[in-house]
NUTOR-876843 format. One record per atom (N, C-alpha, C): residue in three letters; x, y, z. Coordinates in pm, 1 decimal. Each point is the difference from the previous one (the first is absolute). Layout:
REM residues N
ATOM type     east    north       up
ATOM  ala        X        Y        Z
...
END
This chain:
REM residues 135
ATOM type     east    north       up
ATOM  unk   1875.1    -15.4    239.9
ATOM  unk     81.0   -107.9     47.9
ATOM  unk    -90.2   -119.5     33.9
ATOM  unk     32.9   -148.0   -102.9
ATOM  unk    -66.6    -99.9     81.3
ATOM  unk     96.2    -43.2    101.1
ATOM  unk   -135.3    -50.6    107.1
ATOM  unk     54.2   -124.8    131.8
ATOM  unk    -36.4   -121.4    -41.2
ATOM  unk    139.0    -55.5      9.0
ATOM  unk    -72.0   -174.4     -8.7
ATOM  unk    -75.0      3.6   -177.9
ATOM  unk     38.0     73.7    -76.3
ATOM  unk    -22.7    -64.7    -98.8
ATOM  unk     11.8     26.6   -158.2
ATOM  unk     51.9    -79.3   -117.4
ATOM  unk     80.9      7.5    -99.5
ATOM  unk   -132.7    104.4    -83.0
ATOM  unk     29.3     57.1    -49.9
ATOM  unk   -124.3    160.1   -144.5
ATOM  unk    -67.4   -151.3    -53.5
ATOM  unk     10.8    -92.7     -9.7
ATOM  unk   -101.1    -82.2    -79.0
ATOM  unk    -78.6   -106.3    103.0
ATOM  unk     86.9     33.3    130.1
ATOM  unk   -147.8    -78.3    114.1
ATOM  unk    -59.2    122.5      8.5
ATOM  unk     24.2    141.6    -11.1
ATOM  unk    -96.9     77.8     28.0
ATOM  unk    -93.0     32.3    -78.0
ATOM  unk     21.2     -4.7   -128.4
ATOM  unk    -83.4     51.6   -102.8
ATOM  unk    -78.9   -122.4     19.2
ATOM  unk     34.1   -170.6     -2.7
ATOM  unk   -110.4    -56.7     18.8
ATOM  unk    -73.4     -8.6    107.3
ATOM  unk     15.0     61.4     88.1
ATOM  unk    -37.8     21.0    163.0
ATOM  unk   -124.6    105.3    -64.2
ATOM  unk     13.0    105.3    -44.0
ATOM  unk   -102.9     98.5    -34.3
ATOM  unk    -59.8    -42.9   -124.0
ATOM  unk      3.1    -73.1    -67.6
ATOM  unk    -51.9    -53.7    -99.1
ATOM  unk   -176.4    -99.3     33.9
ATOM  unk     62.6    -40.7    123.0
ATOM  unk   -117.4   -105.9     -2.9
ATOM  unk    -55.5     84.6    152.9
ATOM  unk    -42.2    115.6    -23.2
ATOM  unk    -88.4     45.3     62.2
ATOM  unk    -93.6    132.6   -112.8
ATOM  unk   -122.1     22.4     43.0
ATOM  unk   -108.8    114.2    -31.7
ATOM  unk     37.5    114.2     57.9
ATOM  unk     12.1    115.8    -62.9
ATOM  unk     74.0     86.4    119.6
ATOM  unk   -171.2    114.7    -59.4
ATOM  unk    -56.1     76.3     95.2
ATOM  unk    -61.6     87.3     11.0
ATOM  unk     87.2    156.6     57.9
ATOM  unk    -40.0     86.8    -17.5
ATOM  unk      7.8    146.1     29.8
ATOM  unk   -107.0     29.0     76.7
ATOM  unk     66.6     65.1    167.6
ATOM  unk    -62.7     28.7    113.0
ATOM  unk    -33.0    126.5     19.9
ATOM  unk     29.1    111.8   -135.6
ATOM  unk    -74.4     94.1      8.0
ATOM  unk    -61.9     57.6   -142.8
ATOM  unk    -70.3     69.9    -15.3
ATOM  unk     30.2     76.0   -130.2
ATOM  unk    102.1     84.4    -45.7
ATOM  unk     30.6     42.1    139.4
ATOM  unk    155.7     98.0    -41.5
ATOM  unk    119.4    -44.3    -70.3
ATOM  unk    -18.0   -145.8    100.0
ATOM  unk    102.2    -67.5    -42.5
ATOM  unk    -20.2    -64.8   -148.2
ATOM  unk    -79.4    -33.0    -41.6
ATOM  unk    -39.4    -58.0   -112.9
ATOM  unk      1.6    133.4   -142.7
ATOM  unk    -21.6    113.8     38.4
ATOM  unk     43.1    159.8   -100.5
ATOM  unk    137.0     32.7     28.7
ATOM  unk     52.4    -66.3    106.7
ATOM  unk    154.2     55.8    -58.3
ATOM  unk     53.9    -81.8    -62.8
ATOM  unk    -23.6   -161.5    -19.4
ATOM  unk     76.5   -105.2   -105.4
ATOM  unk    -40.9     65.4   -107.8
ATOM  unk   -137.7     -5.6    -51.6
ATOM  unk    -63.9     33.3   -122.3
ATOM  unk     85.5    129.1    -12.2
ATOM  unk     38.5    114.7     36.6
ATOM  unk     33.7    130.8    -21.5
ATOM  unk    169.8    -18.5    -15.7
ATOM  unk     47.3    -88.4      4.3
ATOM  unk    113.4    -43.0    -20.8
ATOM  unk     16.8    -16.1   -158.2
ATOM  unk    141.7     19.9    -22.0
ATOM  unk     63.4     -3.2   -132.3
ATOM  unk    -21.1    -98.8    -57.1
ATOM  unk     44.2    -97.9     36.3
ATOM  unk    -32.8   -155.2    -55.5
ATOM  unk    -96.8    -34.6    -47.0
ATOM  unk   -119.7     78.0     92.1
ATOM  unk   -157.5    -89.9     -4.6
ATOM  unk   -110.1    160.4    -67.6
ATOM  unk     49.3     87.6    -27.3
ATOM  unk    -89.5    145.2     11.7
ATOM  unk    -94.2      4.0   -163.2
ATOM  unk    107.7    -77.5    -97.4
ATOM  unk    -30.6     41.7   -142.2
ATOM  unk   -103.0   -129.5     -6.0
ATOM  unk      4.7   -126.5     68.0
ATOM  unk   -113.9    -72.4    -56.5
ATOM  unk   -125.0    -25.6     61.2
ATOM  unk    -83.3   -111.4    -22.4
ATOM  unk   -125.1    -25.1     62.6
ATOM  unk    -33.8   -109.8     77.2
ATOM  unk     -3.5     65.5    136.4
ATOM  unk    -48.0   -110.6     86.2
ATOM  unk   -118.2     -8.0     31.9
ATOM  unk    -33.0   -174.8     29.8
ATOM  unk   -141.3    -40.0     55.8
ATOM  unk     45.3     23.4    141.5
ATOM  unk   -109.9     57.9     62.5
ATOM  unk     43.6    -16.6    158.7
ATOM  unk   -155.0    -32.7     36.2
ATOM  unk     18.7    -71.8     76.9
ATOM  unk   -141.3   -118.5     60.5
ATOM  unk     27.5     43.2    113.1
ATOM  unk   -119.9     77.7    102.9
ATOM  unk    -33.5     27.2    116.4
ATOM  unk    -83.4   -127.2     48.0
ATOM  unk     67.0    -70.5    113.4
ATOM  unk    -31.0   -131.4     48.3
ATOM  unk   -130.1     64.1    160.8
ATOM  unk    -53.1    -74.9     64.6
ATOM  unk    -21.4     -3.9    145.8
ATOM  unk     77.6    -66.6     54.9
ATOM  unk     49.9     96.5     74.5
ATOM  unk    128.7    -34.7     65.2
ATOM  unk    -71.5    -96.7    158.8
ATOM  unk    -51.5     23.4     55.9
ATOM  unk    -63.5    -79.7    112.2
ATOM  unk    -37.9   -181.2    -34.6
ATOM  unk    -62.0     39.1   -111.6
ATOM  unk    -29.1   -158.0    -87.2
ATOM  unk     73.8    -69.0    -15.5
ATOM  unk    111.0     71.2    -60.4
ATOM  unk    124.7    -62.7    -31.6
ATOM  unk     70.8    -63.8     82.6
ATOM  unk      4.7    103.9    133.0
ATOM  unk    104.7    -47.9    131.2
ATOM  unk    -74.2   -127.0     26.2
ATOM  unk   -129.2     12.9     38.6
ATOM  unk    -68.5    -85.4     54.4
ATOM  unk    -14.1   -159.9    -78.6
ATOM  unk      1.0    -11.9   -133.1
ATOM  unk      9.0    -79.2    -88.3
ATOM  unk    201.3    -40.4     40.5
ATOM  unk     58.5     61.9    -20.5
ATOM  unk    189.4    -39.4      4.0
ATOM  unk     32.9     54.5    117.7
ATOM  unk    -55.3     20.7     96.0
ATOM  unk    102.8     48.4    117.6
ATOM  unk    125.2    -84.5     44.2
ATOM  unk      0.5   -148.1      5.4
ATOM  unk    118.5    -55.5    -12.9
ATOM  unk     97.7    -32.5   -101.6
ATOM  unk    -18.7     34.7   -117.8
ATOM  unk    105.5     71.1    -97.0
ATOM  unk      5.4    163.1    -21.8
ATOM  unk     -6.0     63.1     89.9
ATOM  unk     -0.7    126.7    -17.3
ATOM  unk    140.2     25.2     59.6
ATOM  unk     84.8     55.6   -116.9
ATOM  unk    104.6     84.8    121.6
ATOM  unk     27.9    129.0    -77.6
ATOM  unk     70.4     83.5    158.9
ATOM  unk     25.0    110.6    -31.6
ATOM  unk    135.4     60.9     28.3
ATOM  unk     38.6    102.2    -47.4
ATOM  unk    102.9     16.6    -70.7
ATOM  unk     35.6    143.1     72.4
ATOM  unk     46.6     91.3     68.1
ATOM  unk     58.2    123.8     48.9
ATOM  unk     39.1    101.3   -108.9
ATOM  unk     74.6   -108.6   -119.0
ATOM  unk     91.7     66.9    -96.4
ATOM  unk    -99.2    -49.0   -165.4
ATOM  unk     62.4    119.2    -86.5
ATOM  unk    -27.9    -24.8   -130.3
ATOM  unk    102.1   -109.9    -51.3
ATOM  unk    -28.9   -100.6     15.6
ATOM  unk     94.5   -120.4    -31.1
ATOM  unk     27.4     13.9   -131.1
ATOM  unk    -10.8     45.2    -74.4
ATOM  unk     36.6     32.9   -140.4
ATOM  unk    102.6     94.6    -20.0
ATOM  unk     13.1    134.3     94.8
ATOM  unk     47.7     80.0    -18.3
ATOM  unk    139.3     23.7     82.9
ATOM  unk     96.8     37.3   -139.2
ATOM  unk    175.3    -32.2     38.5
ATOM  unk     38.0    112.0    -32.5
ATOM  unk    -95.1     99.5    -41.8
ATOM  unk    107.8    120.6    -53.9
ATOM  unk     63.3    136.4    185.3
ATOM  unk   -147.5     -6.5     62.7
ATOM  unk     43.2     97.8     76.4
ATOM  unk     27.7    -58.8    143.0
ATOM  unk    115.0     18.1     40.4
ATOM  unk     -1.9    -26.0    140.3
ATOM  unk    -60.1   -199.2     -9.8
ATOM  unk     34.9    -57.0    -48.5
ATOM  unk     -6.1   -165.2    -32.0
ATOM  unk     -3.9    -29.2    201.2
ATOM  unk    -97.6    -63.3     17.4
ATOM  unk      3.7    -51.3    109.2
ATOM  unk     14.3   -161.9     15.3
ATOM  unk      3.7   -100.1     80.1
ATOM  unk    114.4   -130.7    -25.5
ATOM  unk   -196.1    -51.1      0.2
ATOM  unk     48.7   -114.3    -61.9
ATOM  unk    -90.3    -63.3    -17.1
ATOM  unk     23.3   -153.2    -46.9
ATOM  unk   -139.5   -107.3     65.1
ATOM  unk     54.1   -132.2     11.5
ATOM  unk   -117.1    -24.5     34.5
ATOM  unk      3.8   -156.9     39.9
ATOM  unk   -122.8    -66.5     25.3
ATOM  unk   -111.3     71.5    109.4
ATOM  unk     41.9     -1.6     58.5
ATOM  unk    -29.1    128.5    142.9
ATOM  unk    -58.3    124.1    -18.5
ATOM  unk      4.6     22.1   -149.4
ATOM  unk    -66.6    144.0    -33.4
ATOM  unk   -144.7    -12.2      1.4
ATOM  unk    -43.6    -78.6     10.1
ATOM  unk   -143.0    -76.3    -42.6
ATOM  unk    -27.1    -71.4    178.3
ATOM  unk   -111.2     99.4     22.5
ATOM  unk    -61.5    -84.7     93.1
ATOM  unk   -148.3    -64.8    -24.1
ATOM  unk      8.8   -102.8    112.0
ATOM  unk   -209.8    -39.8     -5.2
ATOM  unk    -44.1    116.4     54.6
ATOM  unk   -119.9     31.3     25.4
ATOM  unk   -100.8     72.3     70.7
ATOM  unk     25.4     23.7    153.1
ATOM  unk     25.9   -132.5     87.1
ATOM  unk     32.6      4.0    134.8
ATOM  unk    132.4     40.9      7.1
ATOM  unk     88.2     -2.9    -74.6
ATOM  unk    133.0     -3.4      3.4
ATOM  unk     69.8    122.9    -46.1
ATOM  unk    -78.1    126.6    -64.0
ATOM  unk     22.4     94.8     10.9
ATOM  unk     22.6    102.6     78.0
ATOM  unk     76.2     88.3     15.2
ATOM  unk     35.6     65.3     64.3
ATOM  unk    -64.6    149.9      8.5
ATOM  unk   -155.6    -33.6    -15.2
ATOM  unk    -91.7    141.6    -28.2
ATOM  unk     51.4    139.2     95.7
ATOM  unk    -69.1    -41.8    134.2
ATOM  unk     23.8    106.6    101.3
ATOM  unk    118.8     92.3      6.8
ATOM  unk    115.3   -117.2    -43.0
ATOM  unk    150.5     78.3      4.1
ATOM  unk     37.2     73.5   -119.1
ATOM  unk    -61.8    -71.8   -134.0
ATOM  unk     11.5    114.7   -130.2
ATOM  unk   -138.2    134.9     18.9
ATOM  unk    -87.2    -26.1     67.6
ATOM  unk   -125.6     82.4     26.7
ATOM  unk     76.2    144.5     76.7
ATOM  unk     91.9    -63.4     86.8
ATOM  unk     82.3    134.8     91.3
ATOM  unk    101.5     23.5   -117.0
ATOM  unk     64.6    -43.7     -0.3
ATOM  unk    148.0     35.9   -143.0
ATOM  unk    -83.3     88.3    -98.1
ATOM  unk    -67.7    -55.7    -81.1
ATOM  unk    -25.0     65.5   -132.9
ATOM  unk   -136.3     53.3    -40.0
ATOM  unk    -73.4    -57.4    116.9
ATOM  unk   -180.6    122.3     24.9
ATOM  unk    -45.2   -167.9    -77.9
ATOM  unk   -151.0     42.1     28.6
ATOM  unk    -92.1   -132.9    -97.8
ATOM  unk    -20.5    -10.8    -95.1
ATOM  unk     25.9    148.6    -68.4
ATOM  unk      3.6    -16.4   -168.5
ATOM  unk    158.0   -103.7     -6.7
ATOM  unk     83.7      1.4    -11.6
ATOM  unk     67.0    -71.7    -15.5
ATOM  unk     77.6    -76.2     75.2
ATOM  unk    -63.6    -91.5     98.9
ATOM  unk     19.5    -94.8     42.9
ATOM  unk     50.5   -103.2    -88.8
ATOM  unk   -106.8    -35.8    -76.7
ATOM  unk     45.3   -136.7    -62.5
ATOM  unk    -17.9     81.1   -152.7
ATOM  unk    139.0    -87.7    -49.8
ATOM  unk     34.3     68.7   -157.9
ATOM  unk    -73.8    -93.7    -51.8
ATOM  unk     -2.8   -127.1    -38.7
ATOM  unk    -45.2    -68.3    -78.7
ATOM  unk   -121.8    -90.5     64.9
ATOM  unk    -77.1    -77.3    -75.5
ATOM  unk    -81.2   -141.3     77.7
ATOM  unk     48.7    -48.7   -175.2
ATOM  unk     -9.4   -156.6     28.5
ATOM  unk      7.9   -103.1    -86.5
ATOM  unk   -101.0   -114.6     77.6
ATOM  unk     -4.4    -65.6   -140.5
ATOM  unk    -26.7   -118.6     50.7
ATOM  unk     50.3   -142.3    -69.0
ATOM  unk     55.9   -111.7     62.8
ATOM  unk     60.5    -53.8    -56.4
ATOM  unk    -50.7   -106.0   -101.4
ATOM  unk     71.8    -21.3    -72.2
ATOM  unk    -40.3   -109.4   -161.8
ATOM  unk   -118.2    119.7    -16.9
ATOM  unk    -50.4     79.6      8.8
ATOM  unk   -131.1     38.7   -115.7
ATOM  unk   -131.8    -12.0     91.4
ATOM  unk    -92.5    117.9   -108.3
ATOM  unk   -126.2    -42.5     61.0
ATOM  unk    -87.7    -29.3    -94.5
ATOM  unk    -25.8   -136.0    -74.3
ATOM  unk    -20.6     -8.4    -90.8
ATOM  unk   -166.4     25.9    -44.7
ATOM  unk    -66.3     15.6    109.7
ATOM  unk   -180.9     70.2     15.0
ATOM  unk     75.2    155.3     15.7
ATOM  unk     54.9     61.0    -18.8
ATOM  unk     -4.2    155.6    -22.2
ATOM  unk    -90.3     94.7    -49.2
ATOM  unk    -62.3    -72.6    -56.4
ATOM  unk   -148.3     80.3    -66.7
ATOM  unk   -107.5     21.6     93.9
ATOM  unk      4.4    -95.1     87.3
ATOM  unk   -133.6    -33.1    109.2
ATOM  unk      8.3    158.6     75.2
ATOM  unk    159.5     40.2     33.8
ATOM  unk    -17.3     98.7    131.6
ATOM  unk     52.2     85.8   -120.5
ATOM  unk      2.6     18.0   -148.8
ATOM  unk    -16.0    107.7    -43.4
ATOM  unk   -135.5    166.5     10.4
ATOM  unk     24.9     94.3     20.8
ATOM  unk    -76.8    112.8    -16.0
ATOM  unk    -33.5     68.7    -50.2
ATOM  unk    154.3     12.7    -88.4
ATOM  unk    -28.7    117.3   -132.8
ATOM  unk    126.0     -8.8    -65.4
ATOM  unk     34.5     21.8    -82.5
ATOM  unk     65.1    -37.0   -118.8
ATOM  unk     23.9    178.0    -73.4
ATOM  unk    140.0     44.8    -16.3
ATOM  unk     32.6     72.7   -104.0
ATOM  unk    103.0     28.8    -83.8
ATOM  unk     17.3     64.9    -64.2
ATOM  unk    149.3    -16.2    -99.7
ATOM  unk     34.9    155.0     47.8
ATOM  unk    110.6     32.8      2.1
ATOM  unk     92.1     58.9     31.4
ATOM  unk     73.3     34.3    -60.0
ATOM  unk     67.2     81.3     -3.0
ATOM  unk    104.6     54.3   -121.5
ATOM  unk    111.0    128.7    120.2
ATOM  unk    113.2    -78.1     58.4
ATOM  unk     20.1    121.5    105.2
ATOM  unk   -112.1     -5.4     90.3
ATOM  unk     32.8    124.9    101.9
ATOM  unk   -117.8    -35.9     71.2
ATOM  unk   -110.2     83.6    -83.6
ATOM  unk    -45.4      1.3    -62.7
ATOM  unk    -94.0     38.8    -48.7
ATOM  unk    -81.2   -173.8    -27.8
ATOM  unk   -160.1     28.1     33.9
ATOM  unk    -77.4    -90.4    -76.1
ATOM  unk   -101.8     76.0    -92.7
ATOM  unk     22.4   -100.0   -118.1
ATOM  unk    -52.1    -34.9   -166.9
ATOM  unk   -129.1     10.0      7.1
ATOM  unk    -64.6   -114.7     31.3
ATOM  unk    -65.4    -85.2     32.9
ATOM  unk    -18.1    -89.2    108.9
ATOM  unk   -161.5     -1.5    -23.7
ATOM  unk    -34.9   -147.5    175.9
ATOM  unk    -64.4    -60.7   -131.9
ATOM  unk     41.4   -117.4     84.8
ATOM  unk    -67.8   -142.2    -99.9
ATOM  unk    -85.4    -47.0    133.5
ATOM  unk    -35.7     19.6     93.9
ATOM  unk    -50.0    -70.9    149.7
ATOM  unk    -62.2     81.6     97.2
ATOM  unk    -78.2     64.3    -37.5
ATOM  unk     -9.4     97.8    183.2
ATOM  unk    -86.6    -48.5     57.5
END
């Protein structure tokens, strides 16, 4: 369910942000998914500290898989997306433990030096990896 807003302010709402994966778990169950299992992904392991520290004021974060409508769809709107200060850590930290506190980080318009706080680089196929092009 959106709040406050029409499927094409939202899709461009998530459009003009970078969205990263806050775990590996989380990042092997998309890949292990139907949709995504049969082909090959690049997945770029960033430094995540660099990064914050480089965008901490376009950084927001997200509770929910903002993408995801099939199970249990939770409402979602501008508000799904917080800054850094404006998150609600401590209270998702008690709710849902620290592994999943925060579902998503983005960052907004792009990070267009992405290479700088790159680490390692591999292709993927499912969660299985192929190949490292980066370690």
């Amino acid at each position: 369910m959106l709040v406050n807003m029409t499927p094409q302010e939202w899709y461009e709402f998530l459009n003009r942000r970078t969205f990263f994966w806050m775990t590996q778990e989380r990042l092997l169950t998309l890949l292990a998914a139907r949709a995504y299992r049969d082909r090959t992904h690049c997945v770029l392991t960033v430094d995540t500290t660099q990064l914050v520290a480089a965008h901490q004021d376009r950084i927001r974060l997200s509770p929910i898989n903002s993408g995801s409508t099939i199970y249990r769809p939770q409402p979602r709107g501008r508000r799904t997306f917080r800054s850094l200060p404006d998150y609600p850590f401590e209270e998702r930290r008690r709710l849902r433990g620290v592994k999943n506190a925060i579902a998503e980080m983005c960052v907004d318009y792009g990070v267009p030096e992405v290479a700088s706080f790159v680490v390692r680089v591999a292709h993927m196929r499912g969660p299985a990896e192929i190949g490292v092009i980066l370690d």
